[in-house]
C-alpha positions in Angstrom: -62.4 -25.0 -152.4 -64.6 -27.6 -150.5 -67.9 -29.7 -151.4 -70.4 -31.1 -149.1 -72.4 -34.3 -150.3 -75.5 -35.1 -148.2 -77.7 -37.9 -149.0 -75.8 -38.3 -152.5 -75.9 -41.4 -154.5 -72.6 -40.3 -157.1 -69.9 -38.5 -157.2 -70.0 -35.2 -158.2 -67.9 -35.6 -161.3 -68.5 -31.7 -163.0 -66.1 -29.9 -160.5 -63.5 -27.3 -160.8 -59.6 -29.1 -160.9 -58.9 -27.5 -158.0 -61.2 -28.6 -155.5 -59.0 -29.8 -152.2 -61.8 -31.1 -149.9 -64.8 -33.4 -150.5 -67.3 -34.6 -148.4 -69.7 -37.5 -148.7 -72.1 -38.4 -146.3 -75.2 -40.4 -145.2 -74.9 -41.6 -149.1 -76.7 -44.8 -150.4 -72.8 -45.8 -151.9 -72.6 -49.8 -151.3 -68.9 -50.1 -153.1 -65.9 -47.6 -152.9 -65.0 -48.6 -157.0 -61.4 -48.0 -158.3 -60.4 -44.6 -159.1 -63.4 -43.5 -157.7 -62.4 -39.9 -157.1 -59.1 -39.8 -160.1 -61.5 -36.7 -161.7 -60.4 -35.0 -158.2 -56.3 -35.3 -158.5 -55.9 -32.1 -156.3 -57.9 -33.5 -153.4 -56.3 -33.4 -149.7 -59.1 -34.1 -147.8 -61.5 -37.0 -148.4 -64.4 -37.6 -145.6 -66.8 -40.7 -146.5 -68.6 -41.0 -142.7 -71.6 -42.6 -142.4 -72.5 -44.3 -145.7 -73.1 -47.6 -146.6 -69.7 -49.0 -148.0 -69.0 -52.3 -147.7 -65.9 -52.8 -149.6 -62.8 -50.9 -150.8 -62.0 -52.0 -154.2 -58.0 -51.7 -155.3 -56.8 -48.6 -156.3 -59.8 -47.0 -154.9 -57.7 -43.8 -154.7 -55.6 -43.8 -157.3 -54.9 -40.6 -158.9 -55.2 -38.7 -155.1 -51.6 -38.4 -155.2 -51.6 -35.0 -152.6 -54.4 -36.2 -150.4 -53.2 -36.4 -146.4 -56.6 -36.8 -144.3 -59.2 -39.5 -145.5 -62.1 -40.8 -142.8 -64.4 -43.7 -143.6 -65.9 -43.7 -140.3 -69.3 -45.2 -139.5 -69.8 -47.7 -142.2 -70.5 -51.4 -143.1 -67.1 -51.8 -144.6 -65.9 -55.6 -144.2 -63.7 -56.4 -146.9 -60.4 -54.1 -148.0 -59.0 -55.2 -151.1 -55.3 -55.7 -150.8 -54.4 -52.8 -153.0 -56.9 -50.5 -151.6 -54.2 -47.8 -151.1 -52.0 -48.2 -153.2 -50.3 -45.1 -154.2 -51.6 -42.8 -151.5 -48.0 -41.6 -150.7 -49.0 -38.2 -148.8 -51.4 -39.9 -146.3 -51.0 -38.7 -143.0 -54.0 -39.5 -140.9 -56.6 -42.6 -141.8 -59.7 -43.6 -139.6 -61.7 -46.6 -140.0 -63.5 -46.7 -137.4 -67.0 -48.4 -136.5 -67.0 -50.4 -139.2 -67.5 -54.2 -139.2 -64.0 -55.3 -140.5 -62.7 -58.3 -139.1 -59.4 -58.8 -140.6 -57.0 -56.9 -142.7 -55.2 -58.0 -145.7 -51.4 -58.8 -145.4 -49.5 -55.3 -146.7 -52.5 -53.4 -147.3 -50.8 -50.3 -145.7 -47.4 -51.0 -148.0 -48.1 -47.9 -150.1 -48.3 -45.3 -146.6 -44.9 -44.6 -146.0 -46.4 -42.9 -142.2 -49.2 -41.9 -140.2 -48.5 -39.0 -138.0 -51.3 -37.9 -135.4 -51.6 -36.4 -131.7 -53.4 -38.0 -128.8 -54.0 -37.1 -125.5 -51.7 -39.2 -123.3 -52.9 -37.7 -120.0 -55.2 -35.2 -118.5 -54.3 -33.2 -115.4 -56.9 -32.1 -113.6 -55.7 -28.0 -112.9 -55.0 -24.9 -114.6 -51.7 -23.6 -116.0 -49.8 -20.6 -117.4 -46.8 -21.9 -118.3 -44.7 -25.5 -118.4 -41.2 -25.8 -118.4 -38.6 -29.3 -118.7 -35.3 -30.1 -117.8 -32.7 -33.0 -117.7 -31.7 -34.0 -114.5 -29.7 -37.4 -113.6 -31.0 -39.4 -116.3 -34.2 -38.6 -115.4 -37.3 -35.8 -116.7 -38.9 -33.2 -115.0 -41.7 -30.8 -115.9 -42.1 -27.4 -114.1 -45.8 -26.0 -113.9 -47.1 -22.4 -113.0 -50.7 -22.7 -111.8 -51.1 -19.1 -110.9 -55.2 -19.9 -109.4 -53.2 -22.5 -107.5 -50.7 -20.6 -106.1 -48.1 -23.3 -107.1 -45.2 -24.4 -109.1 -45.8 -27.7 -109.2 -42.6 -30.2 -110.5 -43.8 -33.5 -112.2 -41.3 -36.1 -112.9 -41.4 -38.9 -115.8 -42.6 -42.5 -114.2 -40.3 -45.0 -116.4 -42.4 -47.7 -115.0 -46.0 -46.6 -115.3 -45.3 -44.3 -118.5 -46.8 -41.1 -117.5 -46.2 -37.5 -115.6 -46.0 -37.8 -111.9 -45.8 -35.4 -108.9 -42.6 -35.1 -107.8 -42.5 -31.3 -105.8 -45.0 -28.5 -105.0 -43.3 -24.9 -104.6 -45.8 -22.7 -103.2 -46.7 -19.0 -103.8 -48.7 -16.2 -104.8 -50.2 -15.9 -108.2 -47.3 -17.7 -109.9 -47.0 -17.2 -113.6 -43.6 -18.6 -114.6 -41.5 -21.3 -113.2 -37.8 -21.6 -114.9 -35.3 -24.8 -114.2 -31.8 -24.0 -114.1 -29.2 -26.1 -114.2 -25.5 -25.2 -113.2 -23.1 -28.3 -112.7 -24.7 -30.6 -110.2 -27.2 -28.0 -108.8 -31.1 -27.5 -110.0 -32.7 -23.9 -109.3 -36.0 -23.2 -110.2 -36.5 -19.0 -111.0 -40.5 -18.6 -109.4 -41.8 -15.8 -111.2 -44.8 -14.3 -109.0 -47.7 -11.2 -109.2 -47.5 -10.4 -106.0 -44.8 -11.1 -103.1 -42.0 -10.7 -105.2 -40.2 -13.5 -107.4 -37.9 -15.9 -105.6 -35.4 -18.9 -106.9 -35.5 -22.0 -105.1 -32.7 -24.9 -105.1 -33.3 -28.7 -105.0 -31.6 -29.8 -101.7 -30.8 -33.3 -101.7 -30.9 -33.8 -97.9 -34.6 -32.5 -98.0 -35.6 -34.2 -101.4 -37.4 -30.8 -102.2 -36.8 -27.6 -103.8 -36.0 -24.9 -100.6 -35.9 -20.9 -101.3 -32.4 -20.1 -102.5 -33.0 -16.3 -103.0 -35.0 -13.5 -103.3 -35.5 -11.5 -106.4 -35.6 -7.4 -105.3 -39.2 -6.2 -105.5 -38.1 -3.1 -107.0 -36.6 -4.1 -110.3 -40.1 -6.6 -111.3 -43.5 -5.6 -110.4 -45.2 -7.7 -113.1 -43.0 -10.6 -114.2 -44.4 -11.9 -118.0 -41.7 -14.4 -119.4 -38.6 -15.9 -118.0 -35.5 -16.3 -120.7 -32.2 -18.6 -120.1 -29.2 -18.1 -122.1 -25.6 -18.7 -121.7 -23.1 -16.0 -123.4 -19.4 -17.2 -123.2 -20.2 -20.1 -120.6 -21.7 -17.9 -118.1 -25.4 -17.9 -117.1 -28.2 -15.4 -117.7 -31.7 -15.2 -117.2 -34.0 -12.2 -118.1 -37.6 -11.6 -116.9 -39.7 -9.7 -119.0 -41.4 -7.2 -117.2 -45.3 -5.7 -118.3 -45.9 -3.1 -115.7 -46.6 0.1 -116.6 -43.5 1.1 -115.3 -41.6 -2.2 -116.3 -38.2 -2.6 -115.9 -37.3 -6.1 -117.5 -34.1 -7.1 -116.1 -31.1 -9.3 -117.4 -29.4 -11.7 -114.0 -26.3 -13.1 -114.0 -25.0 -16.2 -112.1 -21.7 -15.3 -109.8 -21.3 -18.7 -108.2 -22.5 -17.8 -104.9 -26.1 -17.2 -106.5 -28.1 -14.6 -109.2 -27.5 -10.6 -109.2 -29.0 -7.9 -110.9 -26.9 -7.3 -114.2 -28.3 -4.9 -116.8 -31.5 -3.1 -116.8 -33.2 -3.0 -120.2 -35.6 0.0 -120.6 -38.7 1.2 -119.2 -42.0 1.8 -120.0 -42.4 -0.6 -122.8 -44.2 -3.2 -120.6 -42.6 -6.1 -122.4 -44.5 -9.5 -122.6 -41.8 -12.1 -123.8 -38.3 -12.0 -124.2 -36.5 -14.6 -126.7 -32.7 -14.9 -126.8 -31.4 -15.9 -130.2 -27.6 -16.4 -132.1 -28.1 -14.1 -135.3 -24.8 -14.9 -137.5 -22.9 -16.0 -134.1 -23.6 -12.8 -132.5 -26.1 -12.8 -129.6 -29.2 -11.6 -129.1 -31.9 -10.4 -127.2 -35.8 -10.0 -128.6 -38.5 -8.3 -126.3 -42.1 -7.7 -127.2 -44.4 -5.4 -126.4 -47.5 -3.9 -126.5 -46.7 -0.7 -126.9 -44.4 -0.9 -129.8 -43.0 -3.2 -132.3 -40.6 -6.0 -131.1 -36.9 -4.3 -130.8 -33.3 -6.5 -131.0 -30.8 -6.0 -128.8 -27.2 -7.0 -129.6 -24.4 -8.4 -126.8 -21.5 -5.7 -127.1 -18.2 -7.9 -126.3 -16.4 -4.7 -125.0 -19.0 -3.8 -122.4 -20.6 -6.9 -122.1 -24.0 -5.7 -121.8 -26.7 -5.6 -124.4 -27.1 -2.3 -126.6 -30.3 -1.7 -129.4 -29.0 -2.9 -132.4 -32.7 -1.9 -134.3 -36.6 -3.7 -134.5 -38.9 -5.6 -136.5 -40.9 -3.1 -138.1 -44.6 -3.2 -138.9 -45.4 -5.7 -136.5 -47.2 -4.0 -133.9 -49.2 -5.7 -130.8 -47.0 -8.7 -130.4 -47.3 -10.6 -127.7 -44.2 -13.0 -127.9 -41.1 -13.8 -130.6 -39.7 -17.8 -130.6 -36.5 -18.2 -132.5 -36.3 -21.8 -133.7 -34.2 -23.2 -137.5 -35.2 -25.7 -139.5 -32.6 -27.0 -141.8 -29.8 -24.8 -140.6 -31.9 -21.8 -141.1 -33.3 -19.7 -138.7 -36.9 -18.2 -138.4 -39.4 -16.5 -136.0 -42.4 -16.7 -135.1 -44.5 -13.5 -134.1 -47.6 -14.3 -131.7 -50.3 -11.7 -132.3 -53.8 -11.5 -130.6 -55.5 -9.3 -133.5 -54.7 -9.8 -136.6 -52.2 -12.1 -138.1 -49.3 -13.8 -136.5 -46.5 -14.4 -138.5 -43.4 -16.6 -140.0 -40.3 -14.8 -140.9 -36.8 -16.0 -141.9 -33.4 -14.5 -141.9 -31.8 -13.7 -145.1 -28.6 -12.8 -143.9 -29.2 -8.8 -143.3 -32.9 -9.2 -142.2 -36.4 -10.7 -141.0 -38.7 -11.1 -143.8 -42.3 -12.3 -143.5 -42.9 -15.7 -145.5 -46.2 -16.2 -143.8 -49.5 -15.4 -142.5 -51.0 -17.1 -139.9 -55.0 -16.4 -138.6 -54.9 -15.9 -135.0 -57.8 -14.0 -133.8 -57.7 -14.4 -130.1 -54.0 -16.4 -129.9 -51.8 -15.5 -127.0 -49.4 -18.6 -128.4 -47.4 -19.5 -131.3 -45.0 -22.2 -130.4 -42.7 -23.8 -132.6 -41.2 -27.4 -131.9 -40.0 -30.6 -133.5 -39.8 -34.0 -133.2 -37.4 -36.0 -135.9 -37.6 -34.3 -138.6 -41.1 -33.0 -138.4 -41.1 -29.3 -138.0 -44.9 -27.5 -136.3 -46.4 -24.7 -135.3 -48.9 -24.7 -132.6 -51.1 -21.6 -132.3 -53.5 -21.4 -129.4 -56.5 -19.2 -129.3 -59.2 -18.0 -126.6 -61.6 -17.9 -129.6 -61.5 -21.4 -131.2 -59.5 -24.9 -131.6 -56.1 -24.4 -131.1 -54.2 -25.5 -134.9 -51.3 -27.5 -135.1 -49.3 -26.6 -138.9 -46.7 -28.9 -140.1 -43.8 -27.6 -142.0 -44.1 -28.8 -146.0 -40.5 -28.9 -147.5 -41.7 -28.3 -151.2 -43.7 -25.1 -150.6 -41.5 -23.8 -147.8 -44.6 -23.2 -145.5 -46.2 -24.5 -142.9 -50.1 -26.2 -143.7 -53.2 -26.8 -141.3 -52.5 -30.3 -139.9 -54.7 -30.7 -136.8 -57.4 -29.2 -134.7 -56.9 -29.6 -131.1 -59.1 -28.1 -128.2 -58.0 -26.7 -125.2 -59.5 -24.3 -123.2 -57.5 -20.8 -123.1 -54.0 -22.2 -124.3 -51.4 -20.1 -122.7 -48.1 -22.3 -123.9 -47.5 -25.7 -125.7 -43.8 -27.5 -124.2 -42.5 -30.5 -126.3 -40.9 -33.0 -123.9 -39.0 -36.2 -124.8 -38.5 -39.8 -122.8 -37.8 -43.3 -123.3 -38.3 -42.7 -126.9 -41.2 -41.1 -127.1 -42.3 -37.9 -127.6 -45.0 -35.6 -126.3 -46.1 -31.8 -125.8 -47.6 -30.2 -123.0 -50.6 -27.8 -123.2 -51.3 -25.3 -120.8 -54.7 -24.2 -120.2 -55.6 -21.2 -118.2 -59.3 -21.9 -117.3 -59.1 -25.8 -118.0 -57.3 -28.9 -117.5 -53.6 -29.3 -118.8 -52.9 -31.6 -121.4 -50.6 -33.8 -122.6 -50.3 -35.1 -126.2 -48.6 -37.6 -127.5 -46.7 -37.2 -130.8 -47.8 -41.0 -132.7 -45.7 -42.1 -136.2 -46.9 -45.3 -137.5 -44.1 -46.4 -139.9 -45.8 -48.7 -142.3 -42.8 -48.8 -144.7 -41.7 -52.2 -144.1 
């Protein structure tokens, strides 16, 4: 339950106990008094923009011990009492802005154990499908498909000026998926195209670029959707998921001298992702489709080939699976344009659902960590893309941030020089990249 305050002069102290947001603003409040909200213990969000507050009082929150988002933006605050606070262990974001404070208290942030928010760390100016990263030589590379482009373009990490720069430009037609590859010293890039067929390029050191390795035949993808790397007993696979009416997603295998054809899948499912996953040590293979629900395929160690092992039932229309575990456990999550994506977790014998996600409109739901902070991101045509944080007592993931961009096709985390960021895709904007901020204020 929420409340929205315009104009007040008090705090509305008859409430129901289990109001978690409250909202205060343009009030005639001079003084934010101790325990000011204590009648409100279940509060997560507090916004108190744009009154007149010129002083926090100590233990002004007291009693809020589940609140995580508290803005007092836009007031006359000057003085913060040292214990202002204190006891607001759950805090993750805190904004003071435009206010007139000139100095801080020493320790007045003792009692937040973090702040935790995402910023945009740079803007590129183009459109993008998909981003992909890999290690090479010490050094950080992005891959990005900018199908309206017609590139592939390859941004390295600058260690000197701290941001993405261009490094290579693969040309095409209507790319949609660039995949790095790495097999002892050598870098391949898989160039998954709509038209002109899908080729894999190699970096060549005497030209400094990426050069056309190899063709992928015509025949076998018509309508490339997702590329998938995976390595089964030290050799190396890729699948391309094919959505075609007549799709034939295909699994390739590495032979030393370059990538063959290995084992068609099926047909006529037009498959939009493919997600390669260790179920109980066993491998796996997970391809989604439109046309039916997401089936598994299992790695048979006598044939060496994949074989239906069964499906995820009752989850029709889903666009893409992503395996990822959290605490040695793994889980999926299911990307769905109508309706509800989901969260499921293995229980040893299946998938079950643990949750619910809104997602009118979301052709993404990407999972990825940094430390031990666990998120979703789910991106949607319709709305701001929402960023859910994992919370270890309830065993769910909560809304934790709101961020826009325009058409979201992927989100990539990427890690360098100690920091962390995630790239987001846009397919009828600009790219950006955010930057993943903790503040430890422990010490």
């Amino acid at each position: 339950e929420s409340i929205i305050c315009v104009g007040s002069s008090w705090v509305p102290r008859i409430v129901p106990g289990d109001i978690s947001s409250l909202s205060l603003v343009n009030g005639t409040f001079s003084e934010i008094k101790d325990r000011m909200f204590s009648h409100l213990p279940s509060l997560q969000l507090l916004l108190l923009n744009s009154n007149s507050f010129t002083i926090i009082r100590d233990d002004a929150f007291a009693g809020l011990f589940h609140l995580e988002y508290l803005f007092i933006e836009g007031n006359k605050i000057e003085t913060i009492s040292r214990n202002a606070f204190r006891g607001l262990r759950d805090l993750t974001h805190l904004s003071l802005a435009n206010n007139h404070i000139k100095a801080l208290p020493r320790d007045v942030f003792s009692d937040l154990d973090s702040l935790i928010e995402f910023v945009v760390h740079q803007t590129l100016p183009y459109q993008s499908v998909s981003v992909d990263t890999f290690n090479s030589k010490n050094d950080v590379y992005v891959a990005i498909a900018q199908p309206s482009m017609e590139n592939c373009m390859v941004l390295e990490w600058d260690h000197i000026e701290m941001n993405f720069r261009s490094y290579d430009n693969i040309t095409g037609q209507s790319i949609v998926g660039c995949k790095a590859i790495l097999i002892d010293d050598q870098v391949f890039v898989v160039v998954a195209q709509l038209f002109g067929g899908s080729h894999i390029y190699k970096y060549d050191e005497s030209w400094t670029k990426f050069v056309k390795f190899q063709d992928i035949e015509v025949s076998r993808i018509s309508k490339p959707n997702d590329i998938e790397l995976f390595q089964i007993d030290d050799e190396t696979f890729f699948v391309i998921a094919d959505s075609s009416k007549a799709g034939l997603s295909t699994v390739y295998k590495w032979n030393s001298k370059g990538f063959y054809s290995y084992q068609s899948l099926h047909e006529w499912f037009r498959d939009t992702d493919a997600e390669f996953v260790d179920i109980d040590g066993k491998s796996h293979l997970i391809l989604s489709s439109r046309s039916q629900v997401p089936i598994i395929l299992q790695w048979n160690k006598s044939s060496k080939k994949f074989v239906p092992h069964g499906d995820i039932p009752n989850m029709e229309d889903v666009l893409a699976v992503k395996s990822f575990r959290m605490h040695n456990t793994l889980y999926l999550s299911l990307t769905r344009f109508i309706g509800d994506s989901r969260v499921m977790r293995w229980n040893s014998k299946q998938f079950v659902e643990i949750q619910a996600l809104p997602s009118r409109g979301a052709m993404t739901l990407q999972p990825f960590s940094f430390k031990d902070n666990h998120y979703l991101a789910l991106g949607s045509d319709y709305t701001f893309s929402q960023i859910y944080q994992w919370d270890k007592e309830k065993q769910l993931f909560k809304k934790f941030k709101e961020i826009y961009v325009q058409a979201p096709r992927s989100f990539t985390a990427v890690s360098t020089d100690r920091r962390d960021f995630f790239f987001a895709s846009s397919f009828k904007g600009k790219t950006k990249i955010f930057e993943h901020i903790i503040v430890d204020l422990s010490l």
